[in-house]
PATOR-956922 format. One record per residue: residue in one letter; x, y, z of N, C-alpha, C in turn. Coordinates in steps of 0.2 Angstrom, whole numbers, plus 2048, in hexadecimal, padded with zeros to 3 digits. Layout:
AXYZXYZXYZ;...
***
This chain:
X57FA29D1C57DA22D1857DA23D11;X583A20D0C582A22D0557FA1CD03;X57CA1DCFD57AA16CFA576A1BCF3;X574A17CF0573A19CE856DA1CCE8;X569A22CE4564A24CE6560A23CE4;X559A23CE4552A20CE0554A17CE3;X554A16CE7556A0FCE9552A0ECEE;X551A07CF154DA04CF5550A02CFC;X551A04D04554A04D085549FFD0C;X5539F8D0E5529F4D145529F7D1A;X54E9FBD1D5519FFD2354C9FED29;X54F9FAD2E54C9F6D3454D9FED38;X5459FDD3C544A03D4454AA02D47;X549A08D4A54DA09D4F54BA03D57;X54DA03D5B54A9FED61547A01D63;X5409FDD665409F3D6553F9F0D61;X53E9F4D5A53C9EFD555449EBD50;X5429E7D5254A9E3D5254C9E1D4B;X5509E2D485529E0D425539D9D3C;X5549D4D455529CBD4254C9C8D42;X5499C4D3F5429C3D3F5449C0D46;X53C9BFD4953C9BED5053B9B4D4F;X5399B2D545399A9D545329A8D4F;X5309A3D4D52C9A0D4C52899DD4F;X5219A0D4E51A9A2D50519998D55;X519998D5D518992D5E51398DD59;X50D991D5A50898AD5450698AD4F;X50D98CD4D50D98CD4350598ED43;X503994D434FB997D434FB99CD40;X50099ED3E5039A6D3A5039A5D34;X5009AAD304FF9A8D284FD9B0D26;X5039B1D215039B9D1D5029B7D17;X4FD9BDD154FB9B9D0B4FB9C4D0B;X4FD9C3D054FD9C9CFE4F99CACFB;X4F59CFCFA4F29D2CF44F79D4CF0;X4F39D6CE94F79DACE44FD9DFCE5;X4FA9E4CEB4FD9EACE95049ECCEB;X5069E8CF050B9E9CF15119E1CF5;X50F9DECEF5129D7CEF51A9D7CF5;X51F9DBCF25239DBCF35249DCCFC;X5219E1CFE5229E3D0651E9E0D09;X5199D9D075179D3D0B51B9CDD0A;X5209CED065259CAD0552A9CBD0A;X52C9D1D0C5319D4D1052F9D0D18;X5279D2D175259D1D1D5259CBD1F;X5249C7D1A5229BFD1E5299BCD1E;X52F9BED1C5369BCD1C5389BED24;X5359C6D265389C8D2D5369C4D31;X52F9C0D3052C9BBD3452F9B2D34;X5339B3D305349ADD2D5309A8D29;X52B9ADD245269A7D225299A9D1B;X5229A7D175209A8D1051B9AAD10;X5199B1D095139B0D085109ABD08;X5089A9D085049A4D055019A4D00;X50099ECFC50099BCF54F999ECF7;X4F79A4CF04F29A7CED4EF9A7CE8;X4EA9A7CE64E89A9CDD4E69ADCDE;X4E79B4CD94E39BBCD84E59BCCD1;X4DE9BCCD14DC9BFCC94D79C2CC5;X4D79C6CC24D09CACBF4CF9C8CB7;X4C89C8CB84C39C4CB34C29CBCAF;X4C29C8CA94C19CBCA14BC9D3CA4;X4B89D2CA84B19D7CAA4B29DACAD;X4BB9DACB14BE9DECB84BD9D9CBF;X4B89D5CC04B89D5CC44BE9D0CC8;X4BE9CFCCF4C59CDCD14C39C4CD4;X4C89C1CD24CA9BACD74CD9B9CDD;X4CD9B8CE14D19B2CE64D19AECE9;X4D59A9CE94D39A2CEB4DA9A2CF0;X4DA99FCF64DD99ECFC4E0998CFA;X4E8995CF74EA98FCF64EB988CFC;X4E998AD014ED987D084E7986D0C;X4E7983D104E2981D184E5988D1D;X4DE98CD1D4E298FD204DC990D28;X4DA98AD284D4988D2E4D798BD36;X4D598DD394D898FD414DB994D40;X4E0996D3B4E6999D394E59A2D3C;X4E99A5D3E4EA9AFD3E4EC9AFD38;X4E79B2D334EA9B4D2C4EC9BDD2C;X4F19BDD284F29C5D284F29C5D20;X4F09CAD204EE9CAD164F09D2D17;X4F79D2D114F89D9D0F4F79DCD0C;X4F39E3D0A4F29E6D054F09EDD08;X4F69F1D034F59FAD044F09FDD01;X4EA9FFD024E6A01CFE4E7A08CF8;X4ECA04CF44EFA09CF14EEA0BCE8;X4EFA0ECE24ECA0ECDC4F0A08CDA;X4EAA04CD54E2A06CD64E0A05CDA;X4DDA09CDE4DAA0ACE54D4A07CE5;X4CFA04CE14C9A02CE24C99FACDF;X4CD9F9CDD4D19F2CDB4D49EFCE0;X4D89F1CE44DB9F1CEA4D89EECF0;X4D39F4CF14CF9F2CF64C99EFCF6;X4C59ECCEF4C29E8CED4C59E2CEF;X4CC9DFCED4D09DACEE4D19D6CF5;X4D19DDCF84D29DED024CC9DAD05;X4C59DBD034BF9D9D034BF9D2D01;X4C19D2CFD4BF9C9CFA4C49C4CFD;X4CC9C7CFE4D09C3D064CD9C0D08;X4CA9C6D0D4C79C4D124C29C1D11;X4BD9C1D0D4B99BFD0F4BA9B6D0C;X4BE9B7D064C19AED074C49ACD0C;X4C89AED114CA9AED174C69ACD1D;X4BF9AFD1C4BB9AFD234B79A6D21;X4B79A6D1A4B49A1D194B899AD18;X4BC99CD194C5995D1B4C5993D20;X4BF996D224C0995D2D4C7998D2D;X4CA99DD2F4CE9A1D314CD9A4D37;X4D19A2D3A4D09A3D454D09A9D45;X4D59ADD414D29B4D434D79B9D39;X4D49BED3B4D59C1D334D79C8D33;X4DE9C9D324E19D0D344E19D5D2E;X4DE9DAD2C4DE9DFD264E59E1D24;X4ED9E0D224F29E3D254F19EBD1F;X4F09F0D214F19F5D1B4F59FAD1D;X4F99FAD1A5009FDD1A4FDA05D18;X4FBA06D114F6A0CD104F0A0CD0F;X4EDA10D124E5A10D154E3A13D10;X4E1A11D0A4DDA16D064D7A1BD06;X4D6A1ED044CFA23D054D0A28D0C;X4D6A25D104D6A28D174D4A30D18;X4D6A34D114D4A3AD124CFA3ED13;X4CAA3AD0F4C4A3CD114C1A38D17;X4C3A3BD1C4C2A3AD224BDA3ED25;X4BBA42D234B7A45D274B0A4BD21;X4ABA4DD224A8A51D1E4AAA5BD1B;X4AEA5BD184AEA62D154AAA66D12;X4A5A62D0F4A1A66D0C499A62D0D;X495A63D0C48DA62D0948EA5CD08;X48BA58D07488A50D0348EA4DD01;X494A4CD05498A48D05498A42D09;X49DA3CD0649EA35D0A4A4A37D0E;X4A4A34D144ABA33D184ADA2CD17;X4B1A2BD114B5A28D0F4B7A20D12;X4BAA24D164BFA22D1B4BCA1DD20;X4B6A1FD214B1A1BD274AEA17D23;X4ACA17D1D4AAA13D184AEA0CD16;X4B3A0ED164B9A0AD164BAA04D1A;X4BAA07D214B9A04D264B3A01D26;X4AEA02D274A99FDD274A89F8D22;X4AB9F8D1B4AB9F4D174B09EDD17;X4B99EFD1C4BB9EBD1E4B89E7D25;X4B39E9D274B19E7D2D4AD9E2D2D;X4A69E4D264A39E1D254A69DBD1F;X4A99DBD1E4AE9D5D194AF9D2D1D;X4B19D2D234B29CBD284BB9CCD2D;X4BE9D2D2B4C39D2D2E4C29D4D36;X4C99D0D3A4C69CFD414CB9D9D43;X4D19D8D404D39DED434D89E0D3C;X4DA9E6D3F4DD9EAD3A4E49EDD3C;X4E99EDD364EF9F0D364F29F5D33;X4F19FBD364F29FFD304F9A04D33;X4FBA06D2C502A0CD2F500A11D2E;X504A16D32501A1DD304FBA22D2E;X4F7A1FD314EDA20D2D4EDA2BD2F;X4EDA2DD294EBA33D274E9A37D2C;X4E5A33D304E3A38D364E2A32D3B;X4E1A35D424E1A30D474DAA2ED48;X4D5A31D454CEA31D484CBA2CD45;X4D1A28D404CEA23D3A4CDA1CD40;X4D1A1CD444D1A17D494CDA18D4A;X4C6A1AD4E4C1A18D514BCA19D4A;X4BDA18D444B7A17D414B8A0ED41;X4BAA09D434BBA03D424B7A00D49;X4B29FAD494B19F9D4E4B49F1D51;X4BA9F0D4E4C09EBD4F4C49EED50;X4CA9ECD544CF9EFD564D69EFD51;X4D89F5D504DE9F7D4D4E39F9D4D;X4E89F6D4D4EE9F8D504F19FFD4B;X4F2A04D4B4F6A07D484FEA07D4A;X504A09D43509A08D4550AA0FD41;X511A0FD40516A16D3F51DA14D3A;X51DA18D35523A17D31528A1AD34;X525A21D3C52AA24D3B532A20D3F;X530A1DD43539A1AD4353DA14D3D;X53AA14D38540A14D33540A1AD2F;X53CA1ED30541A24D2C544A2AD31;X544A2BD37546A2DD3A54EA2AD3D;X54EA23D3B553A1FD3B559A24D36;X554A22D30558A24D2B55BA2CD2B;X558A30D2E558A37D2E55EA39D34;X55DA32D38564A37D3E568A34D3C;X56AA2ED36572A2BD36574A31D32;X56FA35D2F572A3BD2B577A3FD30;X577A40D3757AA43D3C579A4CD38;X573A4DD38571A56D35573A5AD3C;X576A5DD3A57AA63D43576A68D42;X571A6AD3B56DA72D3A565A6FD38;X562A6AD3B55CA69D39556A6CD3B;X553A6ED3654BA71D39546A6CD35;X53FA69D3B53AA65D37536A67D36;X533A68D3052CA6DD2C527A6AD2B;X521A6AD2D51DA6AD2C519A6BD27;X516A68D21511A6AD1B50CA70D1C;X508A6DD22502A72D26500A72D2C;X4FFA74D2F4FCA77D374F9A6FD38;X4F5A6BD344F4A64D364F9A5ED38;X4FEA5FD34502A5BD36509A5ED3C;X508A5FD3E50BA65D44510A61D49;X507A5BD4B50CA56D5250DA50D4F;X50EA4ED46512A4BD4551AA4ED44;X51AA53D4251FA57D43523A59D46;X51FA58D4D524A5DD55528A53D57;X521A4FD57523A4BD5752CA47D52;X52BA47D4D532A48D49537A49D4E;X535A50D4E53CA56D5053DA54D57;X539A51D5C53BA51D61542A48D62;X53EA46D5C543A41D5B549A41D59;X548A45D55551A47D52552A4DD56;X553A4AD5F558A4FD60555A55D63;X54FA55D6454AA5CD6454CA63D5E;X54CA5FD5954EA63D54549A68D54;X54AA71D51545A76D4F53EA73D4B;X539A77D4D533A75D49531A7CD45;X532A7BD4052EA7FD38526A7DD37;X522A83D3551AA80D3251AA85D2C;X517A7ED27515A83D2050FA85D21;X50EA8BD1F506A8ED20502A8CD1A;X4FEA8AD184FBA86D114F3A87D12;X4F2A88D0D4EAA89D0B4E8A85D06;X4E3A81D054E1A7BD014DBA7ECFD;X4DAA7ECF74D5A84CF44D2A7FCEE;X4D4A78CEF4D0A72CEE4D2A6CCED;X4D0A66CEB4D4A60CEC4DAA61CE9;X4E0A5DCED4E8A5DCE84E9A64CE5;X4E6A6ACEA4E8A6ECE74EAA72CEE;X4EFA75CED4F2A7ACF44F6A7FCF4;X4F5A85CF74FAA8DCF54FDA8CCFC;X503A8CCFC508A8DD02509A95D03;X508A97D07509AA0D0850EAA1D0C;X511A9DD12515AA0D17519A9AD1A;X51FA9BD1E522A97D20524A9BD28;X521A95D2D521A98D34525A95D37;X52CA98D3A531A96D3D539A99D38;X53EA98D3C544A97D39547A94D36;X549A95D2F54AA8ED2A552A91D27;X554A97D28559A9AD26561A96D26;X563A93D2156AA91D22568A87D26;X560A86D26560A80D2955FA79D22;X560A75D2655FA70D23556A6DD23;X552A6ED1F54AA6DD22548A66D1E;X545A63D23542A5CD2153BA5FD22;X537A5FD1D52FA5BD1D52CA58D1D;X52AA56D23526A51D24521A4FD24;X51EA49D20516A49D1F513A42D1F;X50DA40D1E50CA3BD1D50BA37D17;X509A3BD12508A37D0B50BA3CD06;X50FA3CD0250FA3FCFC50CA3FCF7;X504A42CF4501A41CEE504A43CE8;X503A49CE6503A4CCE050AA50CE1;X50DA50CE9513A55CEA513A5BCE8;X50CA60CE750CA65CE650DA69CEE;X50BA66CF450DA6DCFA516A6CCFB;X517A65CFC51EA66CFD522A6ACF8;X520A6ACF2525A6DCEE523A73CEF;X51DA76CF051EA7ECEF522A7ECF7;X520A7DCFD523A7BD0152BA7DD02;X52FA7ACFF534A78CFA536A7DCFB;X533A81CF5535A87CF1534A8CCF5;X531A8BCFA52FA92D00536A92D04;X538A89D0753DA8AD0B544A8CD09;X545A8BD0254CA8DCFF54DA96CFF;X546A97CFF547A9ECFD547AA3D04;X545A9FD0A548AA1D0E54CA9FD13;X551A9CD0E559A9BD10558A95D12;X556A91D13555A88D1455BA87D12;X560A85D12566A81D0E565A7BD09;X560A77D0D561A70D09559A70D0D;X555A6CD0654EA68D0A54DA61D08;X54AA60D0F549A55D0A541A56D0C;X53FA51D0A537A50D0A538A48D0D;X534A45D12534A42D1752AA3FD17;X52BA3BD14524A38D1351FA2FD16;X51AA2CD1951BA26D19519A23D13;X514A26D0F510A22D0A511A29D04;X515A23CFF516A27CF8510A25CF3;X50CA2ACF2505A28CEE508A2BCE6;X50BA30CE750DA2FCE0508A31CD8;X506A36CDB4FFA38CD4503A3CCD0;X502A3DCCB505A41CC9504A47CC7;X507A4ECC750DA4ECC5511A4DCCB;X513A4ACCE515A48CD751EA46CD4;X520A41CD0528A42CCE529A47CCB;X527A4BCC452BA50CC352BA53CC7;X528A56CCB528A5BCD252CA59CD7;X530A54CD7532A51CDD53BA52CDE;X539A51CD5542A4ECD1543A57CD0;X541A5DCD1540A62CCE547A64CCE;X54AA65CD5552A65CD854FA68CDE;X548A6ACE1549A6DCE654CA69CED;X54AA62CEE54DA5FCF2553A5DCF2;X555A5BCF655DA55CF7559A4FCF7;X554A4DCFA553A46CF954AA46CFD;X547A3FCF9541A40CFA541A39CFF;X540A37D0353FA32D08539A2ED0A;X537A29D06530A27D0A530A1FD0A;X52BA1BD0B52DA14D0D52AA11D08;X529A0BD0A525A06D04520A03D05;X51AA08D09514A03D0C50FA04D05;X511A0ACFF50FA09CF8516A08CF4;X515A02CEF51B9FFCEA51AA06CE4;X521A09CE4523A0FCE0529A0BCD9;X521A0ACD4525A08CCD529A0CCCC;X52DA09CC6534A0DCC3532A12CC0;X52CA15CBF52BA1ACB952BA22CC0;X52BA1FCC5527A25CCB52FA24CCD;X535A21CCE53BA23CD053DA28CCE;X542A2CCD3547A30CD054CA30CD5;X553A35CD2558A33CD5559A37CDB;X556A3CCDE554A3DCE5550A39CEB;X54DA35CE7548A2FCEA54BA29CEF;X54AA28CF554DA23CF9544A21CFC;X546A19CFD540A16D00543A11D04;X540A13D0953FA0ED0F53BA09D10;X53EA02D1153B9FCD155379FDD1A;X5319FDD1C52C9FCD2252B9F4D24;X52C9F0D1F52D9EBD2252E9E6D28;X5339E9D2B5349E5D3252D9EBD37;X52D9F1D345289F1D3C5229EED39;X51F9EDD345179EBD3351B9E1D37;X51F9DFD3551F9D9D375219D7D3C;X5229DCD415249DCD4851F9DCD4B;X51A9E2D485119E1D4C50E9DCD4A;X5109DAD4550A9D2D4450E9CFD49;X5159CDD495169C9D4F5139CAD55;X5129D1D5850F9D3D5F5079D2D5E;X5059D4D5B4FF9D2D5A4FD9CAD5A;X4FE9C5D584FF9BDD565029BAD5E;X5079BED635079BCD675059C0D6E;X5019C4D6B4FD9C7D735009C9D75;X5059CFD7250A9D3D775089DAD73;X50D9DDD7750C9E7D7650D9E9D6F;X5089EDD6D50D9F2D6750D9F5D68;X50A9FCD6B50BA01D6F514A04D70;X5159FED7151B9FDD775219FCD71;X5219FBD6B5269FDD66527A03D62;X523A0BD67522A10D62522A15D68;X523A13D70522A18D7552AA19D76;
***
């Protein structure tokens, strides 16, 4: 597939998730509204559906504090309200909260969270002494705001599911980017793994492409956004390795990572990600030349200043708008990812 790099890709799943929007929702009762943070990919999304965002005010007062007013009647309505809890993260999901809760009070028949990226996800659990678990915190906040259920892609860990006590769909970026990865037709692929935790995201990969080989980078985390790669387990020599991960922050393990598989014998490495966080120094480490291409999608919006020309983004688009349609019409989601 050639096309210009640092660009943005329209790239519908692989089947069932169908490339044309689907019919129009029988009781006109479907209604997608946007937050700030990622205008663009709830635009994407309500075109798959055939609609239009909804007419919104959102605005912040001199003191920080946020506005939104709901333009429309949105009484008996399924509202889906997009927004990736993404930087500024505490802006964001402040935003997320006040939706909904102008949403619960529109009489809205029912109130879907859609969050493409789950912010705080990583602290998911307790590490140390007199810490908060983030993550749970999150969840109960959207809960208590008034939202009836929840949309999220790729959440950090899977345990984040049961901290929520409304139901929520989880989906997956990875068939559009594994789409994108077998048009490459690779004949010498090996799929690597960051760390021993991400492993059966990884096997799962490789078993997609073909049952390609599985690599794991040995890594030791010596404190936040801080990580020493020590060893690389598996055969990489002469292969092609893709990396597979969930989020790229700071791009510090992929790149030592990187460095680890070139040196022994990798041929070429790409980084394969769903959510581009982007902290810095995360471009120049990305643009460094260790990679051929870095891959990740757009459930966070990647300003012009975070592009480089190894950089390819994929559209998530049709699958988030595919699950609001299943969800809206009391069918399977499960069943577009087995």
């Amino acid at each position: 597939m050639n096309m210009p790099r640092g660009s943005t890709v329209i790239c519908s799943a692989t089947s069932p998730i169908p490339s044309s929007p689907p019919r129009v929702a029988k009781n006109g009762r479907l209604r997608i509204f946007s937050g700030s943070s990622n205008v663009t990919l709830a635009e994407e999304v309500a075109r798959y559906l055939g609609l239009q965002t909804g007419p919104m005010v959102r605005k912040k007062f001199a003191d920080g504090e946020l506005y939104v007013q709901i333009q429309e009647s949105i009484r008996g309505c399924d509202v889906y309200l997009i927004q990736p809890v993404c930087r500024p993260v505490n802006d964001h999901l402040m935003e997320l909260m006040i939706m909904i809760d102008a949403c619960r009070r529109a009489s809205a028949r029912q109130i879907t969270a859609v969050i493409p990226y789950y912010g705080y996800a990583r602290a998911d659990r307790k590490t140390a002494g007199r810490e908060s678990i983030t993550a749970k915190l999150v969840a109960n906040v959207v809960t208590k705001a008034g939202a009836d259920r929840v949309l999220a892609m790729d959440l950090h860990s899977a345990q984040i599911q049961g901290y929520f006590d409304i139901p929520l769909d989880h989906v997956f970026g990875a068939p559009v980017l594994l789409e994108y990865l077998d048009n490459k037709n690779f004949d010498d692929l090996v799929v690597v793994s960051p760390d021993v935790g991400g492993v059966v995201r990884a096997r799962a990969f490789a078993k997609k492409l073909h049952d390609a080989p599985l690599a794991i980078i040995d890594k030791r985390r010596q404190a936040h956004n801080v990580a020493e790669v020590l060893n690389i387990i598996g055969d990489v020599r002469g292969k092609t390795a893709v990396i597979v991960d969930d989020i790229i922050d700071t791009g510090g393990t992929l790149t030592e990572g990187a460095r680890l598989l070139r040196a022994q014998g990798a041929k070429a490495v790409y980084a394969c990600a769903t959510h581009a966080v982007f902290s810095p120094p995360a471009t120049e480490r990305l643009a460094s030349g260790l990679f051929e291409e870095v891959i990740v999608t757009n459930t966070i919006p990647v300003p012009e200043h975070h592009r480089f020309d190894q950089l390819t983004v994929l559209s998530v688009a049709n699958v988030i708008g595919e699950t609001i349609w299943r969800i809206h019409e009391d069918s399977s989601v499960s069943s577009m990812f087995s």
